[in-house]
C-alpha positions as a Markdown table, in Angstrom:
| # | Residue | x | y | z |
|---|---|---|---|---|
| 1 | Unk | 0.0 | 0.0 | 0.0 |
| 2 | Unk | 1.3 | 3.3 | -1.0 |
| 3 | Unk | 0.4 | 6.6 | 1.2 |
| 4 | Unk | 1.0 | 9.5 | -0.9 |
| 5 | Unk | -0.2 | 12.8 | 0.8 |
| 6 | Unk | -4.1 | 12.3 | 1.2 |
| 7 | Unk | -4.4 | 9.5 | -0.8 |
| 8 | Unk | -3.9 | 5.6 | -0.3 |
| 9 | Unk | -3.4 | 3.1 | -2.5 |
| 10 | Unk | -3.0 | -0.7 | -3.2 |
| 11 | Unk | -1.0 | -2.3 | -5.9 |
| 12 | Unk | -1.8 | -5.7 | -8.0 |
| 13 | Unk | 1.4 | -6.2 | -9.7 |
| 14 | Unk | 0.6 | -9.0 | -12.8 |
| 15 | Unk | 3.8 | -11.1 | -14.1 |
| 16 | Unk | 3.5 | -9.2 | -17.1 |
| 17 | Unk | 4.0 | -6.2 | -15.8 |
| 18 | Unk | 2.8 | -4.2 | -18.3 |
| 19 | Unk | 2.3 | -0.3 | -18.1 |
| 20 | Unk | 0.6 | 0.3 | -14.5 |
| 21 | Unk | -2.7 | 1.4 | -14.8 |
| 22 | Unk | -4.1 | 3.8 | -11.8 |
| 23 | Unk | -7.6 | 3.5 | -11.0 |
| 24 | Unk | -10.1 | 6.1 | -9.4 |
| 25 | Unk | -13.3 | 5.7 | -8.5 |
| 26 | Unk | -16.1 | 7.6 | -8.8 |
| 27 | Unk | -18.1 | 9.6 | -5.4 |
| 28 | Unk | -19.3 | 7.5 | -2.8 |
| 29 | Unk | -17.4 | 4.8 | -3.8 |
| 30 | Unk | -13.8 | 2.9 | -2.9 |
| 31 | Unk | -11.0 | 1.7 | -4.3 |
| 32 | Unk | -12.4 | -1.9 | -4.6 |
| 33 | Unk | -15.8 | -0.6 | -6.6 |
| 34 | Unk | -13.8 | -0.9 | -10.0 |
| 35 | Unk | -10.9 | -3.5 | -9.3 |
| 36 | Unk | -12.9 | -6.1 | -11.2 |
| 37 | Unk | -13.4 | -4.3 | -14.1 |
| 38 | Unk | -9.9 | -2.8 | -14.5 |
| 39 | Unk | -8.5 | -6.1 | -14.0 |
| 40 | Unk | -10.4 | -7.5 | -17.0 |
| 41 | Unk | -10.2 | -4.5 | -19.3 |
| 42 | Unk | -6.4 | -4.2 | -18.7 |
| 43 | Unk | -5.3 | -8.0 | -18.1 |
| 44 | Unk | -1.9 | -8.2 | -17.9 |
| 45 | Unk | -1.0 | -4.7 | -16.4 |
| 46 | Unk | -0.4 | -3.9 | -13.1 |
| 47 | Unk | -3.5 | -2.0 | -11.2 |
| 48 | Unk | -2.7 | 0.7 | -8.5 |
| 49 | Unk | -6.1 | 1.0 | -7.0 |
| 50 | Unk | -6.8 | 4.5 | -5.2 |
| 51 | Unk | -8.9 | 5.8 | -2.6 |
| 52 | Unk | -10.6 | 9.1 | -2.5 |
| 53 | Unk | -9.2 | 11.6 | 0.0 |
| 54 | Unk | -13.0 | 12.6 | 1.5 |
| 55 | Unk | -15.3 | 10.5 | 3.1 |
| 56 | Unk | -18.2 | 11.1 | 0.5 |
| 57 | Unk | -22.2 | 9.2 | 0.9 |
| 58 | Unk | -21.2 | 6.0 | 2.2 |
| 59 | Unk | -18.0 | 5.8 | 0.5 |
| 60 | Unk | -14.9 | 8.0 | -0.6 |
| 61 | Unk | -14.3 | 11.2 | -3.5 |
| 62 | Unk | -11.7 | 12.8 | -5.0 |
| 63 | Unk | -13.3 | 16.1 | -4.6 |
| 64 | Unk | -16.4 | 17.8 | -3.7 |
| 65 | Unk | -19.4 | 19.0 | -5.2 |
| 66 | Unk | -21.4 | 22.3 | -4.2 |
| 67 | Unk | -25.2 | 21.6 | -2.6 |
| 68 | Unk | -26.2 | 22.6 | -6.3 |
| 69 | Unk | -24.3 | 19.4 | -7.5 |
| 70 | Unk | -21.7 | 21.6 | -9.8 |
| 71 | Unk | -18.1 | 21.4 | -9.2 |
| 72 | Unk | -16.2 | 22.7 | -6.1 |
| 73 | Unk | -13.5 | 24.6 | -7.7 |
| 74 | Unk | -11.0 | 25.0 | -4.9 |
| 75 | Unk | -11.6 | 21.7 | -3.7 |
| 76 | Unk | -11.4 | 19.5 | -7.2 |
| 77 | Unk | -7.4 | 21.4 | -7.5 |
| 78 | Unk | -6.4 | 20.2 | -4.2 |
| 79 | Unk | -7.9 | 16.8 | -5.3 |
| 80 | Unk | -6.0 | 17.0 | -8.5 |
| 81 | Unk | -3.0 | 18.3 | -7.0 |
| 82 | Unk | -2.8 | 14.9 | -4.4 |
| 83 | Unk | -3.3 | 12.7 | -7.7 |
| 84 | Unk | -0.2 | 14.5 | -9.2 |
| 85 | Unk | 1.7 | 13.8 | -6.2 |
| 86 | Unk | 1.0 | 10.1 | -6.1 |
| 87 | Unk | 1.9 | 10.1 | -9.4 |
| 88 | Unk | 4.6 | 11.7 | -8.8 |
| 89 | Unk | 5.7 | 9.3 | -5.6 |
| 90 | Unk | 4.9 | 6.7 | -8.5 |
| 91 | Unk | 8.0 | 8.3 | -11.2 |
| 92 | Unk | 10.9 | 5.4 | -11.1 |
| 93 | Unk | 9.0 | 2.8 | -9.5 |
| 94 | Unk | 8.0 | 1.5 | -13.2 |
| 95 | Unk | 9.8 | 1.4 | -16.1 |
| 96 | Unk | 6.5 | 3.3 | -17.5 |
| 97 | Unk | 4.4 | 6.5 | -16.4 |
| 98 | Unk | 1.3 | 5.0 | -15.4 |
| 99 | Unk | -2.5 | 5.1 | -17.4 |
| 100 | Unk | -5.1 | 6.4 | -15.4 |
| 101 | Unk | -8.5 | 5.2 | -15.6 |
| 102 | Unk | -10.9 | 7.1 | -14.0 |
| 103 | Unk | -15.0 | 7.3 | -14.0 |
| 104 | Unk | -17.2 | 9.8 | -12.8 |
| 105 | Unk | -15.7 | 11.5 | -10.1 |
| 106 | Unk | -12.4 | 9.9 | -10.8 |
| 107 | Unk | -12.8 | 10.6 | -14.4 |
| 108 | Unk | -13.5 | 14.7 | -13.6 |
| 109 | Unk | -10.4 | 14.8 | -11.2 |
| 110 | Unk | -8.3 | 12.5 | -13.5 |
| 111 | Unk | -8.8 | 15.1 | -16.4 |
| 112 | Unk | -7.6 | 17.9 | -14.0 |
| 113 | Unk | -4.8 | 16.4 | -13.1 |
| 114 | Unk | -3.9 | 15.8 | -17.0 |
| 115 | Unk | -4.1 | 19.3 | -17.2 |
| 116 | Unk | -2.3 | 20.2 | -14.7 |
| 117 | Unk | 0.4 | 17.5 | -15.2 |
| 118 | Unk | 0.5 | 15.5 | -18.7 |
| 119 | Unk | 4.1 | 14.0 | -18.2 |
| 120 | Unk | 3.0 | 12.4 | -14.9 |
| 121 | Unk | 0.8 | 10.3 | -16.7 |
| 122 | Unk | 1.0 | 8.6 | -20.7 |
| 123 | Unk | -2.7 | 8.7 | -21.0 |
| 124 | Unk | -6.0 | 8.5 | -19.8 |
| 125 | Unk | -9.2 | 6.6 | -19.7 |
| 126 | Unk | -12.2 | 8.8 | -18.9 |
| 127 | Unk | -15.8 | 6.9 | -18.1 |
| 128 | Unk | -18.6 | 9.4 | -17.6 |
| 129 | Unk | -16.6 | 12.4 | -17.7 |
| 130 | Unk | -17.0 | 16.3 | -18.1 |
| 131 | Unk | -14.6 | 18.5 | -18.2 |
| 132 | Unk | -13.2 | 19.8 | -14.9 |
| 133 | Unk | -12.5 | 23.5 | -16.3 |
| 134 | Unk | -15.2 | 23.9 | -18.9 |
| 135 | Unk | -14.2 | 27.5 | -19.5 |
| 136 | Unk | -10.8 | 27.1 | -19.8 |
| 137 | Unk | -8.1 | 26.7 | -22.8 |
| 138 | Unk | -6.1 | 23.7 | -22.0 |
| 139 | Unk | -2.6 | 24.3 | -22.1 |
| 140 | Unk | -0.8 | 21.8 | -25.0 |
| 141 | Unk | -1.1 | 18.4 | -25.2 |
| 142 | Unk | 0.6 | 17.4 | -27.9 |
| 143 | Unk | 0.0 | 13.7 | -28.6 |
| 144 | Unk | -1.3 | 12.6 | -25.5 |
| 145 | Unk | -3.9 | 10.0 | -25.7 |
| 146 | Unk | -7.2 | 10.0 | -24.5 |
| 147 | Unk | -10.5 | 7.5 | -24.4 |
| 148 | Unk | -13.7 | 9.1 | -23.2 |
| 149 | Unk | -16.7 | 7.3 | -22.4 |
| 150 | Unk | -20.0 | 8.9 | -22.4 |
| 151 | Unk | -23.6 | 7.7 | -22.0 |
| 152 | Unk | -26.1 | 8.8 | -24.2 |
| 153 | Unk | -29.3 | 9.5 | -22.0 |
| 154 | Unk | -26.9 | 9.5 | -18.7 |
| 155 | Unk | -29.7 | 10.9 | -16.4 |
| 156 | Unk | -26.6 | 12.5 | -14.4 |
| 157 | Unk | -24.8 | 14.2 | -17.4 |
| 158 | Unk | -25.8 | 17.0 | -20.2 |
| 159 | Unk | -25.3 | 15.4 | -23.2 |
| 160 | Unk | -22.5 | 17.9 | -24.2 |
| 161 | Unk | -20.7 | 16.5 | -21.2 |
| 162 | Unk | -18.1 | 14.2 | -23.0 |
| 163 | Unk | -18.7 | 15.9 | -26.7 |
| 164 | Unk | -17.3 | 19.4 | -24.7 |
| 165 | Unk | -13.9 | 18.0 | -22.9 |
| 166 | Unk | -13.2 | 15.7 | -25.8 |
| 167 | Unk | -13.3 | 19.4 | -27.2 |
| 168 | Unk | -11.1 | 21.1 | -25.1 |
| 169 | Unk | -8.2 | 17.6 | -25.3 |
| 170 | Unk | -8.5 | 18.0 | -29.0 |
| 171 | Unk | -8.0 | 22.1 | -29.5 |
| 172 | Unk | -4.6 | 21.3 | -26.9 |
| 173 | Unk | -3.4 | 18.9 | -29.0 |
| 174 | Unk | -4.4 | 15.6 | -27.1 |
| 175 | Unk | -4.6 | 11.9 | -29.4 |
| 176 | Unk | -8.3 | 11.9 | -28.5 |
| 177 | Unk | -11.1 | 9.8 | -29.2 |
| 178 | Unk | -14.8 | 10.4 | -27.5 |
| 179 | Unk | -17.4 | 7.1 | -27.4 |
| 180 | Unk | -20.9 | 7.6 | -27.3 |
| 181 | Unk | -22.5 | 4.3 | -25.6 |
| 182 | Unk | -26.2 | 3.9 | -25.6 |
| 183 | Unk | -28.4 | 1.5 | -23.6 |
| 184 | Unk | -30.3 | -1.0 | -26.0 |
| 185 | Unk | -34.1 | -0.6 | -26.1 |
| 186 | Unk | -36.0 | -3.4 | -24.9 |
| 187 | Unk | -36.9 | -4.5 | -28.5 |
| 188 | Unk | -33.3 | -4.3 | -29.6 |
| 189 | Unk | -31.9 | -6.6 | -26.9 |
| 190 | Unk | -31.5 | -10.8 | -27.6 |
């Protein structure tokens, strides 16, 4: 288990040892919630699981929302900020700067951190994102890769969520690609 300022995290190394992949939760959840699913999409890589730095619902967050659900500015930079330093603490541990692989909350504070930091990090995975600084320029990005993953009829994101940072990664520079998943009617499924 690593401890890196007001974050914790656990490690499962694989004997392939591929490029680490860091994995962060979305709000009210913990650093189990998406071991399963990182293990399978990324087989063969070694996961560094984190949990969120607030107690959050019944679980954990990077950062903080406002009562009227948008984002706590001051609060989503410090959360950032503590991803960049485990990152950081992460730098010459592995032959390779980590992935990260973030949804929702995760996924909000992963992108900030990008922003803040790119050569912490040689790309991300984004599930149910939007874009931490929606008014801002990002600063360049030149090549760095990106997956988002949006929802179409997400009842907890606008639409222009995903369409808006993919955006922002692409006038900086970023190797981005946006995903538009939709839920099957009833009358499509098998």
């Amino acid at each position: 288990m690593l401890e890196s300022t007001e974050l914790r995290s656990w490690t499962w190394p694989t004997p392939e040892n591929l490029t680490p992949v860091v994995v962060l939760h979305g709000s009210g959840q913990d650093e189990n919630t998406l071991l399963s699913f990182a293990r399978a999409a990324c087989a063969g890589h070694t996961i560094i699981s984190v949990r969120g730095r607030i107690t959050w619902e019944k679980g954990f967050a990077f950062f903080r929302r406002n009562p009227d659900r948008t984002l706590d500015g001051a609060d989503l930079a410090h959360g950032a900020a503590a991803i960049q330093h485990l990152l950081e603490d992460l730098q010459g541990t592995y032959s390779e700067s980590p992935i990260l692989l973030g949804f929702s909350n995760g996924a909000i504070a992963a992108a900030a951190a990008v922003v803040g930091a790119s050569h912490l990090s040689a790309g991300a995975i984004l599930l149910r994102p939007l874009s931490p600084f929606p008014e801002r320029v990002f600063p360049p990005l030149e090549g760095y890769p990106v997956l988002l993953v949006s929802g179409e009829g997400d009842a907890r994101r606008n639409r222009a969520d995903g369409p808006t940072l993919a955006r922002q990664f692409e006038s900086a520079g970023a190797a981005t690609s946006l995903v538009a998943t939709r839920r099957p009617r009833a009358d499509e499924r098998r």
